[in-house]
N, C-alpha and C positions, 0 to 999 in steps of 0.2 A: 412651555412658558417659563424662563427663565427670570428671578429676581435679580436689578439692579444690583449689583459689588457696593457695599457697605464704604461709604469714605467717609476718614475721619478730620474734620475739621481743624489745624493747628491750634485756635481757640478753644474746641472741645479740650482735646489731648491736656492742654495748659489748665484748663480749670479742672479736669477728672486729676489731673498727677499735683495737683495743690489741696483739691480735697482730701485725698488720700495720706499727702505728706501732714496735713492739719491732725487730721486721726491720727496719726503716728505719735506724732508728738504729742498730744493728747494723750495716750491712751500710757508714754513716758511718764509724762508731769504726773497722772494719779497712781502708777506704780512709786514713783518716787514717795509722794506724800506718805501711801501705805505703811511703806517703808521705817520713816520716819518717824509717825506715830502710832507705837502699839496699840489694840482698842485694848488688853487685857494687863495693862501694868500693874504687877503684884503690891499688895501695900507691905510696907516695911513693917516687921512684926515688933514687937514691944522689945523682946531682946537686944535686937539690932538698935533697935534707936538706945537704949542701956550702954551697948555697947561701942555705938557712936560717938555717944555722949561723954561716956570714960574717955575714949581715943581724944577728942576736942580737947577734955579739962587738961590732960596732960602734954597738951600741944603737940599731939601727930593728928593733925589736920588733916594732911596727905594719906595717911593710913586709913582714917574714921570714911574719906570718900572712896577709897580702892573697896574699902569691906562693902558700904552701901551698894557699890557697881556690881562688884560679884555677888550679892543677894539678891537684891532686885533687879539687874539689865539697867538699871538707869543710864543714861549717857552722865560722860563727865560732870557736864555743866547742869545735870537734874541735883544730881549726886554732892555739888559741892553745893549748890544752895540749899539742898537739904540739909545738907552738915552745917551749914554757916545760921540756919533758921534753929539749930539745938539750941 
């Protein structure tokens, strides 16, 4: 006794390769977010903000956010709001 050959439907096929493409993309978008926000972002220590703060008074603006970045990982735009909120 031999079982019937397995056929697959066009409409199967269409919705199994849409579900799958859904997860893909899916599975993108929360790598992405991951990505984007660290769960462990360091707090900036008292120094640093001292040091910020000097950098601000004497108008290296640009300098007080490069230091904040390469302390903490902040992105740019963490990094100058934090400087602009000294």
């Amino acid at each position: 006794m031999s079982s019937p050959p397995l056929v697959a439907s066009t409409a199967g096929l269409v919705a199994l390769s849409a579900v799958v493409v859904a997860g893909v993309i899916w599975l993108i978008i929360v790598a992405v977010r991951l990505t984007k926000s660290p769960r462990n972002r360091p707090n900036p220590s008292v120094d640093l903000v001292d040091q910020a703060r000097e950098l601000k008074a004497l108008g290296q603006i640009q300098e007080a956010v490069f230091l904040v970045r390469g302390e903490t990982g902040m992105s740019q735009r963490a990094a100058a709001r934090f400087v602009n909120r000294l």
